[in-house]
PANU-40883 format. One record per residue (C-alpha): x, y, z. Coordinates in steps of 0.25 Angstrom, whole numbers, padded with zeros to 4 digits, always signed. Example, Ala and Ser with C-alpha at 12.3 -4.5 7.8 and 13.67 -1.06 7.14 Angstrom:
BEGIN
+0049-0018+0031/+0055-0004+0029/
***
This chain:
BEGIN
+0400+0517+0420/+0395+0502+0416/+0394+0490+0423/+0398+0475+0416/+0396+0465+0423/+0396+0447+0423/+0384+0442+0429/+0377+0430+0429/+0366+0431+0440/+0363+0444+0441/+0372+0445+0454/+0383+0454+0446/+0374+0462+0437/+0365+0466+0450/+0378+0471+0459/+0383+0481+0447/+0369+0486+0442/+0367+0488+0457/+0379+0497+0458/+0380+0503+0446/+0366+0508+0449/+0371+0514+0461/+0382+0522+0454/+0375+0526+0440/+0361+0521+0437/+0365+0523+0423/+0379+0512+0422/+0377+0503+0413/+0379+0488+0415/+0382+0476+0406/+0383+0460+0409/+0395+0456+0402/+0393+0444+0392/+0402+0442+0380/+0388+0445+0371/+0388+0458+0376/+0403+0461+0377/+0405+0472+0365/+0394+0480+0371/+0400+0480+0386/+0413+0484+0381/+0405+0497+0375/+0400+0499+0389/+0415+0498+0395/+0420+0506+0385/+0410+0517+0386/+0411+0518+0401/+0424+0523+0411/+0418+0514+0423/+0414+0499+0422/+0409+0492+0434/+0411+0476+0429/+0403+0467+0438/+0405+0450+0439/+0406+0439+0448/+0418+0434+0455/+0420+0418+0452/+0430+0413+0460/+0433+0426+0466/+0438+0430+0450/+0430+0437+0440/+0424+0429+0430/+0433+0426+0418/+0421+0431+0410/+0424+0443+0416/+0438+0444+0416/+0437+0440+0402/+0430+0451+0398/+0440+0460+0405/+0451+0455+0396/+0444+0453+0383/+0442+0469+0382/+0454+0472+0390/+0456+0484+0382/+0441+0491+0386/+0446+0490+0401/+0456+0504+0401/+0454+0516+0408/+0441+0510+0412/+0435+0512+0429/+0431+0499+0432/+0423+0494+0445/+0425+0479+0447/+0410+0473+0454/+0410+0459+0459/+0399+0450+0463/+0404+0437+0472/+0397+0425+0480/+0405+0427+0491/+0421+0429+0490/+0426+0437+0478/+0440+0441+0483/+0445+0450+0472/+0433+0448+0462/+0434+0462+0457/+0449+0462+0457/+0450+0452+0447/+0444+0460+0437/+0451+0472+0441/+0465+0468+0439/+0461+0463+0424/+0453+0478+0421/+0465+0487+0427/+0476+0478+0419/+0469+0483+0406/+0467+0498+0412/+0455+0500+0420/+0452+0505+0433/+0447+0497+0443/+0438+0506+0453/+0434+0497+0460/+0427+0485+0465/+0415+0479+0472/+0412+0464+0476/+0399+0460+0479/+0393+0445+0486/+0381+0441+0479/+0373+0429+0480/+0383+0417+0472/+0377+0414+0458/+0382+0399+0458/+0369+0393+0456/+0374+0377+0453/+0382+0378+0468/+0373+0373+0481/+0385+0377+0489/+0383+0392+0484/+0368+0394+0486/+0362+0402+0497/+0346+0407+0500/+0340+0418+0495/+0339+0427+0505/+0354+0424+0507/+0357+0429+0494/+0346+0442+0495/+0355+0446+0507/+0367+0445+0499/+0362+0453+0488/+0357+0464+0499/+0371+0467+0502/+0378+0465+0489/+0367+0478+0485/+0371+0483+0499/+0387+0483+0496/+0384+0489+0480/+0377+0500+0485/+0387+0502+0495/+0397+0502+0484/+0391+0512+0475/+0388+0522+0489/+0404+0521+0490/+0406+0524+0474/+0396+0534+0476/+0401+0543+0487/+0414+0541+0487/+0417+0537+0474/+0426+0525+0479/+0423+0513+0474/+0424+0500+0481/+0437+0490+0478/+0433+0477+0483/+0441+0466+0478/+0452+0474+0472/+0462+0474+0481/+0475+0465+0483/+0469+0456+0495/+0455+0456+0490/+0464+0449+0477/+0471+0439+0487/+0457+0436+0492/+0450+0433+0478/+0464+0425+0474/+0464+0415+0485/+0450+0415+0490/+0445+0411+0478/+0453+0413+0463/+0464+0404+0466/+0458+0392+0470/+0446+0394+0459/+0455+0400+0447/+0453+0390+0436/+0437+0393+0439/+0438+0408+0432/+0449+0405+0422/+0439+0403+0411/+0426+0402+0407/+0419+0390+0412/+0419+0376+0403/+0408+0371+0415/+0395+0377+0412/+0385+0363+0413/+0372+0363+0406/+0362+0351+0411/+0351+0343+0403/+0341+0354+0408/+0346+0365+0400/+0334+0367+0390/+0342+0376+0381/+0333+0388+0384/+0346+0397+0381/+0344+0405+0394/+0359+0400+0397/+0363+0407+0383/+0358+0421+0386/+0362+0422+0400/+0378+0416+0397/+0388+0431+0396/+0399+0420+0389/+0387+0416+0376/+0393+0402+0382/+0379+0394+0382/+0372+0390+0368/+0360+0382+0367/+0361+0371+0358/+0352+0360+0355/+0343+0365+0365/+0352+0365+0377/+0362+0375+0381/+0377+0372+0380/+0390+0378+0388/+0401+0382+0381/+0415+0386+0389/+0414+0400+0394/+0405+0400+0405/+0408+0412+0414/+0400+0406+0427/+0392+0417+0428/+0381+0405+0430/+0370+0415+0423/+0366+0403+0414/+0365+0393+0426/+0356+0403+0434/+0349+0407+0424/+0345+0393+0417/+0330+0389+0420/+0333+0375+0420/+0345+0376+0429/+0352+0366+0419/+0366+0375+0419/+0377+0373+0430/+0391+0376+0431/+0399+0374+0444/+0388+0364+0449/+0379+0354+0444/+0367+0358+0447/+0360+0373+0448/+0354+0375+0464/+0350+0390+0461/+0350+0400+0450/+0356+0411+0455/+0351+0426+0451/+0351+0438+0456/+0337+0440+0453/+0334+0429+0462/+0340+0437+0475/+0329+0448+0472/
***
């Protein structure tokens, strides 16, 4: 088996290393990035079971995601495929809407896991909470994986969350309808302030290759996937998205 998974902070990469640990120490796993996208597909290729890992954004997956899916359509059939989800607070159908795009171009879905992690929105005051609030929220994402892989283990069933019918309805109107035009496309918004030192940190940490540094200061082009890895990661907090101004970089390694 290998794991591919979109993360930004760190969130999404720690739930399916954590699991796939759990399941065989030896899985593989892979951040997707459009850089690296010949080698993944060698990975997929070369394994019967992939476990693809992402964010929910507006209870969807991200369209880098999605994306990816139908690019290489064709690397999808007769492939077992375990959809993991990681969500601020309401996902809905997360793993589901990447589960009806892999069965229509042949694979099988085995199954689905959807995990609250601590949000990763670090221009949003609304969205931030205190430290220990967040340790506690990592406690029991580790607790729910492990109780995951206890179930695949010993039974060999794996859990389905997010896959059914109603859990589709709730995604639908809880969330996708009212912010549909938010995951249609890659983002135009990405906002780089007069703080920006073009350090090129931005540049290396972007899966789209969307940032470039150019007279000494980075600059944005128009696929932005808002995974926000550039904004929590910039050391002179000059990089913003759905905000104006950056409250807290948020990464994982910050919960430790």
């Amino acid at each position: 088996m290998v794991g591919i998974y979109f993360s930004g902070t760190g969130n999404t990469k720690h739930c399916l290393e954590k699991l796939l640990q759990l399941l065989d120490p030896e899985a593989e796993t892979i951040r997707l990035s459009v850089s690296d996208e010949k080698a993944i597909l060698e990975r997929i290729a070369a394994n019967d079971t992939v476990f693809l890992a992402y964010p929910t954004q507006f209870s969807n997956a991200p369209y880098m995601v999605r994306d990816f899916i139908k690019r290489n359509k064709d690397v999808w059939e007769g492939k077992k495929v375990f959809c993991m989800t990681t969500m601020g607070l309401f996902s809905g159908d997360g793993t589901g809407c990447s589960a009806r795009l892999l069965r229509k171009y042949g694979a099988t879905i085995i199954g689905g896991l959807q995990v609250v992690m601590p949000d990763s929105i670090g221009d949003s005051k609304l969205l931030k909470k205190p430290l220990e609030t967040n340790r506690e929220t990592v406690r029991k994402a580790d607790e729910r994986i492990e109780a995951a892989a206890r179930q695949i283990r010993e039974t060999g069933k794996y859990p389905r969350e997010g896959l059914s019918f109603f859990a589709h309805l709730a995604g639908l109107f809880g969330q996708r309808l009212w912010f549909y035009r938010k995951t249609t496309d890659y983002s135009k918004k990405l906002k780089i302030g007069d703080a920006c030192v073009g350090c090129g940190l931005c540049t290396k940490q972007c899966p789209m290759g969307n940032l470039t540094v150019s007279n000494g200061r980075a600059v944005s082009a128009d696929r932005c996937a808002m995974c926000y890895a550039c904004i929590n990661t910039c050391p002179k907090q000059a990089i913003t998205l759905l905000g104006k101004k950056v409250y807290e970089q948020c990464l994982f390694d910050n919960y430790q």
